[in-house]
C-alpha positions as CSV (number, residue, x, y, z in Angstrom):
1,X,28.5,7.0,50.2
2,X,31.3,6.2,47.6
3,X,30.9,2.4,48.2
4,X,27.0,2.7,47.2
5,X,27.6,4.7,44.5
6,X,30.3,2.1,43.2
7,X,28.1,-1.2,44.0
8,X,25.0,0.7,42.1
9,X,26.9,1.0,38.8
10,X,28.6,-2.3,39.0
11,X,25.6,-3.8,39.1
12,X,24.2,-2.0,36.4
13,X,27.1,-2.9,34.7
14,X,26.6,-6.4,35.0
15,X,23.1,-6.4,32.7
16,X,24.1,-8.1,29.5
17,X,23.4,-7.5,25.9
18,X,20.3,-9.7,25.0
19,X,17.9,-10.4,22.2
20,X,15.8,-7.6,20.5
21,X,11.5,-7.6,20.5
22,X,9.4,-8.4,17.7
23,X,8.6,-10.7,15.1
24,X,8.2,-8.7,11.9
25,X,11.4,-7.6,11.1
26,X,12.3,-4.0,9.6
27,X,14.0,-5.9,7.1
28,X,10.8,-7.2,5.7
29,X,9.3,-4.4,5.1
30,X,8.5,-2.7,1.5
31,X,7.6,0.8,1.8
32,X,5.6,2.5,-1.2
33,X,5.3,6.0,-2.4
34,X,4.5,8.6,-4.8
35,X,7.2,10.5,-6.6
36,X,4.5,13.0,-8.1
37,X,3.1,13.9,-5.0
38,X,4.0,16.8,-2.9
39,X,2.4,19.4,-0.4
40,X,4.2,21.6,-1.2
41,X,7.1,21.2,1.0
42,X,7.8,17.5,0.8
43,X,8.1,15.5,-2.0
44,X,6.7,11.5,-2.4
45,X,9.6,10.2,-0.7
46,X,9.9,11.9,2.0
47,X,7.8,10.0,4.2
48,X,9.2,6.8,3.1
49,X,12.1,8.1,3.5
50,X,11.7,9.1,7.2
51,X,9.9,6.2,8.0
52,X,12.5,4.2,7.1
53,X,15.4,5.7,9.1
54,X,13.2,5.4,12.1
55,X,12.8,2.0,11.8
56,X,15.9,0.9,10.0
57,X,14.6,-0.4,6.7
58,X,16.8,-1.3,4.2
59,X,16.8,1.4,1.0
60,X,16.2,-0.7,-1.3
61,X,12.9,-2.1,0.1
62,X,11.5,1.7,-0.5
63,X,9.6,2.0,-4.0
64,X,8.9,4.9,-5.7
65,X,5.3,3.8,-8.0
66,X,5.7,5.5,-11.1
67,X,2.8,6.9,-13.7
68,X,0.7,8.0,-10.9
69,X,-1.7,11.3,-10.8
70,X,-2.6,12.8,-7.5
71,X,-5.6,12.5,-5.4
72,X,-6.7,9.7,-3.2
73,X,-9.1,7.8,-5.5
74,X,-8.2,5.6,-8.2
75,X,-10.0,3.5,-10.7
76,X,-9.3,-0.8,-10.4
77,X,-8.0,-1.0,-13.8
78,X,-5.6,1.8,-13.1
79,X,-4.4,-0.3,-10.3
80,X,-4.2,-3.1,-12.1
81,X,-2.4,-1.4,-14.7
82,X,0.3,1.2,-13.3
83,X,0.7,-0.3,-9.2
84,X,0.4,-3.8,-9.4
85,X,3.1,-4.7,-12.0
86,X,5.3,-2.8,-10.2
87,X,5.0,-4.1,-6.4
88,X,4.2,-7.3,-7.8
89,X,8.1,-7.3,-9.5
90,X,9.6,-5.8,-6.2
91,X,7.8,-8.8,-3.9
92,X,9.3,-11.4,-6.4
93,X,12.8,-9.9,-5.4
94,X,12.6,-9.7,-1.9
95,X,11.5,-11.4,1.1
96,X,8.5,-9.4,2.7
97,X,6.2,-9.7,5.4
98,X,4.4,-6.2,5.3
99,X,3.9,-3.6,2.8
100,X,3.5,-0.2,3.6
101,X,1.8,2.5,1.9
102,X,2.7,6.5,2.5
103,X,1.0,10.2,2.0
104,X,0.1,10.6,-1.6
105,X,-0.4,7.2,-2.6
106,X,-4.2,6.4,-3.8
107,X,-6.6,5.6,-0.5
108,X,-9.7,4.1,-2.7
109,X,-9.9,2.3,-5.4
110,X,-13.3,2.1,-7.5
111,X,-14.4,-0.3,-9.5
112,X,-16.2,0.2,-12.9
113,X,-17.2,-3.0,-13.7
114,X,-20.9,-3.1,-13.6
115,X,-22.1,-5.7,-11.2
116,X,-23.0,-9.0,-12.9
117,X,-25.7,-10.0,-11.0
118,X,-26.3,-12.6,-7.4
119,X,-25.2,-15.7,-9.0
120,X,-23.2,-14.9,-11.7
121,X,-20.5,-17.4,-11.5
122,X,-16.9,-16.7,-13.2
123,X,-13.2,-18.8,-13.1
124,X,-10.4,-17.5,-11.5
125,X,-7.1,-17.4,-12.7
126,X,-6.7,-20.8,-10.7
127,X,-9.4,-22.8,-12.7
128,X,-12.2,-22.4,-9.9
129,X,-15.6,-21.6,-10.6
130,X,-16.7,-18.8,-8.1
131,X,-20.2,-17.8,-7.7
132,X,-21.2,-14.2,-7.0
133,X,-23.6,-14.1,-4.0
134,X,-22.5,-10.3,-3.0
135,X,-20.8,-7.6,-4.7
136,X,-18.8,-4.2,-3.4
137,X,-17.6,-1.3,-5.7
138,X,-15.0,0.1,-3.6
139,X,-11.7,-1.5,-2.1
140,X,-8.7,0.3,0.1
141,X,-5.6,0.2,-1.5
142,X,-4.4,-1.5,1.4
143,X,-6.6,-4.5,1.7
144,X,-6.1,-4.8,-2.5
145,X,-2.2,-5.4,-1.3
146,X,-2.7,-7.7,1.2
147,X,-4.1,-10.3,-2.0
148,X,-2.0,-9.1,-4.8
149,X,-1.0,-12.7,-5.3
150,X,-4.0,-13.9,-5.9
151,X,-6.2,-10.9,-7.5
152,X,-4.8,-9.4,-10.4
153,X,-2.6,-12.8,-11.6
154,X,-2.2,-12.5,-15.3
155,X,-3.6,-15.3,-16.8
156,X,-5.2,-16.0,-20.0
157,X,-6.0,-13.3,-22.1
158,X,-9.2,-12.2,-20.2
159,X,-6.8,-11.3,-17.2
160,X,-8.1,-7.8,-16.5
161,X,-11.8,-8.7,-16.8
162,X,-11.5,-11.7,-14.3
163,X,-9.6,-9.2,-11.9
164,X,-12.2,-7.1,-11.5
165,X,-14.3,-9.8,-11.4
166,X,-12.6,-10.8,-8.3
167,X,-12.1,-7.5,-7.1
168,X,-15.7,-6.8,-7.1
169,X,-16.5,-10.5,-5.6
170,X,-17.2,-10.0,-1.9
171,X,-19.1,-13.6,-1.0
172,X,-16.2,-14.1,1.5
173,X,-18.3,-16.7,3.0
174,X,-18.8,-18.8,0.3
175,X,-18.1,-22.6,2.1
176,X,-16.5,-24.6,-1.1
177,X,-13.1,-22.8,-2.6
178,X,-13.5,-19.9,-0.2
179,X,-13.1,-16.3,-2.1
180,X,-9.8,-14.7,-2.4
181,X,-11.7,-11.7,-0.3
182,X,-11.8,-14.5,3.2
183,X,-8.9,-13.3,5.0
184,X,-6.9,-16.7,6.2
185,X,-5.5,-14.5,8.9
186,X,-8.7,-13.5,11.2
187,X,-8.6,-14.1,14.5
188,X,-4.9,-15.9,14.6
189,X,-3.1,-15.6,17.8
190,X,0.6,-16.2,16.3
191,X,2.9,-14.5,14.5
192,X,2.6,-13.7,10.7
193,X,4.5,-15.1,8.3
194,X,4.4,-14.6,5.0
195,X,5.9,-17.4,3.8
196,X,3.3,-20.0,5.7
197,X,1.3,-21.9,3.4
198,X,-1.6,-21.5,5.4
199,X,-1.7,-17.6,4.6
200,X,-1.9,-18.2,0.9
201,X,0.7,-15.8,-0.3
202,X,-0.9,-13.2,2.0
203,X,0.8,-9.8,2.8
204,X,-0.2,-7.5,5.6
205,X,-0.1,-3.9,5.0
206,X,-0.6,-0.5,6.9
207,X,-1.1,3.2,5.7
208,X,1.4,6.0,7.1
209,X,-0.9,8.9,6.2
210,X,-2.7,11.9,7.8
211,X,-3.6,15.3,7.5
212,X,-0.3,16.5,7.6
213,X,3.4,15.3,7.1
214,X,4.1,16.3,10.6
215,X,0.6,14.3,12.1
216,X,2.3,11.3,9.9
217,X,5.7,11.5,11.3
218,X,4.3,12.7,14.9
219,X,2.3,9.5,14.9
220,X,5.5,7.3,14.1
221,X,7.8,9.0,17.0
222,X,4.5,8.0,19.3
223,X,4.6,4.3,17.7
224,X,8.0,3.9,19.2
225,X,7.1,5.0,22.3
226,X,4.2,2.9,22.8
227,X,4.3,1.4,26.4
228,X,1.6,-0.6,27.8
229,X,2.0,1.0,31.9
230,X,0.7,-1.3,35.0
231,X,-2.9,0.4,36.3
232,X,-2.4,3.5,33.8
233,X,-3.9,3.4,30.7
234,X,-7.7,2.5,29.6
235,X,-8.5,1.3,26.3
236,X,-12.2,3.1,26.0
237,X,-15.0,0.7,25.1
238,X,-18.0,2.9,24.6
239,X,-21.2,0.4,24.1
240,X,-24.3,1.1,23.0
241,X,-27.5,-0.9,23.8
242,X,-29.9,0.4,21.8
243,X,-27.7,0.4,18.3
244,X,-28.3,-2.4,15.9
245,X,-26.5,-4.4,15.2
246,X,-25.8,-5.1,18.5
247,X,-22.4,-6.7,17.4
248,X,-20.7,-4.4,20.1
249,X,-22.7,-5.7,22.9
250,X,-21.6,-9.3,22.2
251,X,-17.8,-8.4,22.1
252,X,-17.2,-5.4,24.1
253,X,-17.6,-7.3,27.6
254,X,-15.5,-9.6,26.2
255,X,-12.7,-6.8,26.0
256,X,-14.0,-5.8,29.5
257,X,-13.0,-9.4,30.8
258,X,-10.0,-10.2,28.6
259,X,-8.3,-6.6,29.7
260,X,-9.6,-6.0,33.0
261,X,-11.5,-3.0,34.7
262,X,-8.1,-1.3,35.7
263,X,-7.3,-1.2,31.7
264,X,-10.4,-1.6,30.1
265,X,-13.1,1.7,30.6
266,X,-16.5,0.1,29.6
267,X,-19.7,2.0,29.3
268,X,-22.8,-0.1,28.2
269,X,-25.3,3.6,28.5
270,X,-26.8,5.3,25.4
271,X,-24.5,8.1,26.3
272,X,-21.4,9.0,24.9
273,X,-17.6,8.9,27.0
274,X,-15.8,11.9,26.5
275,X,-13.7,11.8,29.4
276,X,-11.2,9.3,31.2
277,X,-8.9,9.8,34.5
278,X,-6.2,7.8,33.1
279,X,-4.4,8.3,29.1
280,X,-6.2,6.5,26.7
281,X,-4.2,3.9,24.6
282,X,-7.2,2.5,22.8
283,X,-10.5,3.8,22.0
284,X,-13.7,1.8,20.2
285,X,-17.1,3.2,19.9
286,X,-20.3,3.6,18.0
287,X,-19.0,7.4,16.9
288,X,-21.7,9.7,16.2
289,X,-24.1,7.2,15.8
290,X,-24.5,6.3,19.8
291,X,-27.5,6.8,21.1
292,X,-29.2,9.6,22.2
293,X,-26.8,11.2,24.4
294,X,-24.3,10.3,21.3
295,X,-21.3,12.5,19.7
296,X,-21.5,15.1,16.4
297,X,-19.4,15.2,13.7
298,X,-16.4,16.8,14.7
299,X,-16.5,15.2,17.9
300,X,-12.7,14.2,17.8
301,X,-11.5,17.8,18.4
302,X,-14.6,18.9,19.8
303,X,-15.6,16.0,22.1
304,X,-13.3,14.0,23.1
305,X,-11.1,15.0,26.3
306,X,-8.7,12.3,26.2
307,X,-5.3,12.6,27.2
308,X,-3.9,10.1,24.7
309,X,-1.1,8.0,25.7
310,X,1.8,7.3,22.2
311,X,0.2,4.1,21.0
312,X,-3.2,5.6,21.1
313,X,-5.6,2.7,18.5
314,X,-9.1,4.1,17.2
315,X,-11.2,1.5,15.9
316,X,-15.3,3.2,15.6
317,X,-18.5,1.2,13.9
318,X,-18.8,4.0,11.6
319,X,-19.4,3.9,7.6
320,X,-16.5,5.7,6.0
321,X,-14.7,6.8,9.3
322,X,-11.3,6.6,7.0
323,X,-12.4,8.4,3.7
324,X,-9.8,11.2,3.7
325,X,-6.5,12.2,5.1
326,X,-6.7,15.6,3.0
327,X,-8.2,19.4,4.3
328,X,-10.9,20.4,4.1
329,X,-12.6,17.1,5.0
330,X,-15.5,15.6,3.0
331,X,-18.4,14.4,4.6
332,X,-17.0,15.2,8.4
333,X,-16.0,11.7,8.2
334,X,-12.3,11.5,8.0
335,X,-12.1,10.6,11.7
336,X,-8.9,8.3,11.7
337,X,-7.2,11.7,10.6
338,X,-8.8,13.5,13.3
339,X,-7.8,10.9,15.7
340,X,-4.2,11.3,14.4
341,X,-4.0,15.1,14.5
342,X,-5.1,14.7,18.1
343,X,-2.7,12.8,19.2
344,X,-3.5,9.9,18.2
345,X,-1.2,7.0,17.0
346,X,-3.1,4.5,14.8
347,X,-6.1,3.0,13.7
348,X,-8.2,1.0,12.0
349,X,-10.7,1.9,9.6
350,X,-13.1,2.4,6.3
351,X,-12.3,4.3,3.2
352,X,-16.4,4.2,2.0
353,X,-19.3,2.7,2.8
354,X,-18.9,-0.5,4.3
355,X,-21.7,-3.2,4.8
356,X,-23.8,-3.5,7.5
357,X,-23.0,-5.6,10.2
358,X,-20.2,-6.9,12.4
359,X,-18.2,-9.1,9.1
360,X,-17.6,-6.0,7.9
361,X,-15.5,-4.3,10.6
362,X,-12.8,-4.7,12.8
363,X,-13.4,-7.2,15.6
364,X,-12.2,-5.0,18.6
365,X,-12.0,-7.8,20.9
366,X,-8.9,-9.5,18.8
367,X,-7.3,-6.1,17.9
368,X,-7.0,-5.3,21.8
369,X,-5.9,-8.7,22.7
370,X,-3.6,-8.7,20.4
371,X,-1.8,-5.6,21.2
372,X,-1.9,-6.0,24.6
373,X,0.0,-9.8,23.9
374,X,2.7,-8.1,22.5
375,X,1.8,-8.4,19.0
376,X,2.5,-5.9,16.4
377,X,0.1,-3.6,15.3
378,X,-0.4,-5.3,11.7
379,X,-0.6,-8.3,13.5
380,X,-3.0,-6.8,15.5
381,X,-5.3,-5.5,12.6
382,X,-5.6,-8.0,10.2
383,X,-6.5,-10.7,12.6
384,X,-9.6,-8.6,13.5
385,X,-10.8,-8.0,9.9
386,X,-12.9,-10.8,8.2
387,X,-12.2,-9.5,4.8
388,X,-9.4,-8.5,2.4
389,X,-9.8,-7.0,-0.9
390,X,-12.2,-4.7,1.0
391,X,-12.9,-1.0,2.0
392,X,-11.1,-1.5,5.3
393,X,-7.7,0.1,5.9
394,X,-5.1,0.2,8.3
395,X,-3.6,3.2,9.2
396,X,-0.3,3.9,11.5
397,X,3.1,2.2,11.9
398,X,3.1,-1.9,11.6
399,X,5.6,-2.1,13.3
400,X,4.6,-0.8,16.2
401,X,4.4,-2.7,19.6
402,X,2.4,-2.1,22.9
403,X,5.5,-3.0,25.1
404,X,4.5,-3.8,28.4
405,X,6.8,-2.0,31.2
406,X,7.7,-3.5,34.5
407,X,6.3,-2.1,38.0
408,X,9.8,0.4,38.8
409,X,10.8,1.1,35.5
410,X,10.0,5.1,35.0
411,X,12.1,5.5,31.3
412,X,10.4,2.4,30.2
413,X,13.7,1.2,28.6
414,X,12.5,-2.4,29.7
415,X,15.2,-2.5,32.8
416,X,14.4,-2.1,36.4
417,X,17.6,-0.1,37.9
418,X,19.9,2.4,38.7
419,X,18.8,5.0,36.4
420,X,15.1,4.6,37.6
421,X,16.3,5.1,40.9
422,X,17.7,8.5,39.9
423,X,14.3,9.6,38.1
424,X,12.2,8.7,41.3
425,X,15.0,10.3,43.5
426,X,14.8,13.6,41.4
427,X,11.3,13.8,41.8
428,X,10.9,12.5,45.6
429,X,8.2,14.0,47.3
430,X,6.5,15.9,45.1
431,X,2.7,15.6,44.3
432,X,0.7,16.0,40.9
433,X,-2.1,14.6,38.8
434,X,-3.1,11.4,39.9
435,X,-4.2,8.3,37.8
436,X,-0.6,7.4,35.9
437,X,0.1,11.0,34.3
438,X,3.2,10.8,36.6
439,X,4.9,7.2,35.9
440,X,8.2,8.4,34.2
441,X,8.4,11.1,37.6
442,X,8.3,7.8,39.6
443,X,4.7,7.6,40.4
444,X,4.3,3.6,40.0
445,X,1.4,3.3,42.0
446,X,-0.5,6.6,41.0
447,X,-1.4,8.2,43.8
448,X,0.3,11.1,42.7
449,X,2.6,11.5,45.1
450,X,6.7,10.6,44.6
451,X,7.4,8.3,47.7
452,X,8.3,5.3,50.3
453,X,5.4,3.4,48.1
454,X,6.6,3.9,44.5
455,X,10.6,2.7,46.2
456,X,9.2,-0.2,47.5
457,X,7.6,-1.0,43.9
458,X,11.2,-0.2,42.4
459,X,12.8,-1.9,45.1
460,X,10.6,-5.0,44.6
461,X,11.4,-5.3,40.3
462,X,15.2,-4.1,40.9
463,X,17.3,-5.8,38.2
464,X,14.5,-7.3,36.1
465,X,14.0,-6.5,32.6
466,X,11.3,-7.1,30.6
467,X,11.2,-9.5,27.5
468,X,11.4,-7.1,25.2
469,X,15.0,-5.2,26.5
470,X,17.7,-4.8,23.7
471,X,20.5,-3.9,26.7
472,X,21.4,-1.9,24.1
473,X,23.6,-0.1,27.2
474,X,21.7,3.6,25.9
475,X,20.4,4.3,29.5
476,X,22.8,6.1,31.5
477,X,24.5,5.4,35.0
478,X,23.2,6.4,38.2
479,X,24.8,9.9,39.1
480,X,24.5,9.8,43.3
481,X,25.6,13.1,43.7
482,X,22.3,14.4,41.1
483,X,20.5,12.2,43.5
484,X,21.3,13.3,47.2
485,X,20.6,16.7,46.0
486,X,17.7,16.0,44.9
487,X,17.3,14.3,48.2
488,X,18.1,16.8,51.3
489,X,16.6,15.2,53.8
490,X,19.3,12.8,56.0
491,X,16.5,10.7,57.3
492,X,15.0,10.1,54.1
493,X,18.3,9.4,52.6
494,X,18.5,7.0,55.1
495,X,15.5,5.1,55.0
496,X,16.1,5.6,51.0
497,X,19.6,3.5,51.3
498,X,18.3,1.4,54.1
499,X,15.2,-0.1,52.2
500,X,16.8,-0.5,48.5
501,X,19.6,-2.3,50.0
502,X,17.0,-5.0,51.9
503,X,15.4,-5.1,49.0
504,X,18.6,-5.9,46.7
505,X,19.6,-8.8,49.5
506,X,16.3,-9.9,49.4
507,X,16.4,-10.4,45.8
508,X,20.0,-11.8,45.7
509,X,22.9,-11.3,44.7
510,X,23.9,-14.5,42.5
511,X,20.6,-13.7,40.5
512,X,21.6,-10.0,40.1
513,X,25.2,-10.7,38.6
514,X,23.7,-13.2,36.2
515,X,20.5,-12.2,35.5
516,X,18.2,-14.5,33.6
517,X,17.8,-14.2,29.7
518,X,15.1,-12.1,28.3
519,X,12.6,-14.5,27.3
520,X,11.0,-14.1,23.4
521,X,7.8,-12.6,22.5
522,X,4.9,-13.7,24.4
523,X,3.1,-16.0,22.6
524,X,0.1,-15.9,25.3
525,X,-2.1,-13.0,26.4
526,X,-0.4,-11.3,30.2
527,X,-2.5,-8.5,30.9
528,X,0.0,-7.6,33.9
């Protein structure tokens, strides 16, 4: 048994170093907080702080926004005034893709100005007359960022008036000279880029908040570990009918056909889902207002009996389903929170009232797509919202990447060998839950049972890796001896041996010594 021992580790061996996943980089990041805030425990930068080890970010793209108060409401001109100048300057010096915000930076931001009236027409800071057909109070700090090269440019003396001007503007669908508030992004499938002219000096943005510091840095472990598993994770669509608007009922079967039944639960009844045989990775729904067999508020904790997979996405037609990350909640509507606190690993959603109608909220057909292409989870996000400069917010890590493991590969490290072969070894032939709960025990087919089937899976992907492997050379070898223990019976051994071997000729042995490159990331939709 030496000899397999020895051609099992050469060949693991012989896996090269290759390109890393993703196009956002870390180092295009700029990370935001509060140095006044605290819980007590942590200070402002903690998060940012944390977040930025996890993910590699350079220090000096972490920002500390002085003069500050606490609480998650701020006025516009206060924005205007004390945040803007200072990210502004730090995006002039550095080359960024994505601004993050942390726990203890303002959520809202409310607008004084009175509204001028439908048809009140004003000049931006770019000489173009805009017309004001329809008007919003409130904004997320988040979607503000996303246009803070556009609203809030100082020019002319009547700067600050013509930035709430613009901040209040929400006639995104304006045809001629399209409003600052028409996000150029929606419903792009390719990579962002800040720098493309197209995007109009657009920036995306995501929120690292929750209730607590550790749902916030819970939430980012998860974001790392957020793998996409063949036949083993639903994304929840939970239609309603009777609800108007009846926005849902146009996309949702969309979802249903772009996923697939076997990752895509869809229920088109006035009653509410609250359970699911498989971990949920994605979850869109009315909320508690679907139908008559519908949720309460609370229903997160309460309702809910999800097992949620790390890269868990909430996305719910609800008004203000994001208005707090702080205890006690107000309203019984800070749902994202809930969501995170959970389990849960992101999401998208409202920090007040939005307006009715599907414009206004987060096209659930893109965002899954999206993910599920291999796109990140800002990406993701802002090419499902119509608007910037509006109450929606995005909440959880933007970097974070559904990665789509191979059939075989139980520690989902993107490579299809030798040390999967020890995991389903140490686990062979014994039973448990059924319906994926088992995959990193070897259960590839999820059946529930360690065995002949889930080998011939493994045998069948041995020595592929998936596009997004690092061979970062972190997994290690094969220990035989662990293995035959865990594998006393001779004939079982046998056939063990007998049937990874056929399947390692079968695959051959030139391609296994020089396997092929990892490819880039997908730039088209595999659902697997």
């Amino acid at each position: 048994m030496r000899w397999a021992k020895h051609v099992l580790l050469t060949l693991f061996g012989m896996i090269a170093a290759q390109g890393a996943w993703g196009a956002i980089s870390s180092q295009n990041v700029l990370v935001l907080y509060n140095p006044a805030w605290t819980d007590g425990t942590h200070d402002g930068s903690y998060l940012a702080d944390y977040y930025a080890n996890q993910r590699g970010i350079p220090a000096d793209n972490l920002l500390g926004v002085t003069g500050l108060g606490i609480g998650e409401e701020i006025s516009a001109t206060d924005y205007l005034n004390v945040i803007w100048p200072q990210v502004h300057a730090a995006l002039e010096t550095r080359d960024i893709d994505v601004i993050v915000t942390t726990k203890g930076m303002p959520l809202r931001i409310r607008n004084d100005l009175a509204n001028p009236g439908c048809g009140y027409t004003y000049t931006d800071p770019f000489g173009i007359q805009r017309p004001i057909y329809t008007w919003q109070q409130y904004s997320s700090l988040e979607s503000e960022l996303t246009r803070i090269n556009t609203i809030g440019v100082r020019s002319g003396s009547d700067w600050l008036n013509t930035a709430l001007l613009q901040m209040g503007d929400q006639t995104y669908w304006w045809p001629l000279n399209p409003n600052p508030s028409l996000n150029p992004y929606y419903l792009c499938n390719s990579s962002f880029d800040h720098s493309n002219s197209a995007l109009g000096g657009m920036y995306l943005t995501a929120r690292l908040d929750g209730f607590t510091v550790s749902d916030v840095t819970a939430s980012i472990t998860k974001a790392k570990n957020a793998f996409l598993i063949p036949n083993s994770r639903y994304v929840v669509a939970d239609d309603d009918p009777n609800t108007s608007p009846s926005g849902l009922v146009d996309k949702m079967p969309q979802l249903l056909s772009a996923l697939g039944s076997n990752k895509c639960l869809y229920d088109n009844t006035d009653s509410a889902v609250t359970t699911a045989s498989k971990p949920v990775i994605g979850y869109v729904s009315y909320g508690i207002h679907d139908g008559s067999g519908g949720l309460e508020p609370g229903y997160i904790p309460n309702q809910l009996n999800f097992s949620l997979a790390n890269g868990a996405v909430f996305t719910t037609h609800e008004s203000y389903n994001a208005i707090t990350f702080e205890l006690p909640e107000s309203q019984d509507q800070g749902l994202l929170a809930e969501w995170l606190a959970k389990g849960g690993t992101a999401g998208v959603g409202n920090v007040q009232e939005p307006l009715n109608g599907t414009p206004y909220e987060a096209n659930e057909d893109q965002l899954f797509k999206m993910l599920v292409g291999g796109y990140t989870f800002a990406e993701a996000s802002w090419s499902s919202l119509r608007q910037l400069s509006y109450v929606n917010t995005v909440v959880g890590d933007p970097l974070m990447v559904w990665r789509q493991v191979l059939p075989g590969d139980a520690n989902c490290d993107g490579l299809v060998g030798s040390a999967d072969l020890a995991v389903l070894g140490g686990y062979w032939g014994t039973t448990g839950e059924s319906g994926g709960f088992r995959w990193k025990q070897g259960d590839f087919n999820g059946d529930g049972l360690v065995g002949s089937a889930d080998l011939a899976v493994l045998g069948g992907y041995w020595g592929q890796h998936a596009s997004w492997f690092d061979g970062d050379g972190s997994v290690p070898p094969l220990d035989l001896e662990a293995f035959f223990v865990n594998v006393p019976e001779p004939s079982t051994m046998s056939f063990i041996l007998t049937s990874l071997f056929t399947l390692l000729a079968g695959c051959g042995w030139k391609q296994l010594r020089s396997p092929a490159p990892p490819k880039g990331r997908n730039n088209y939709i595999n659902y697997g």
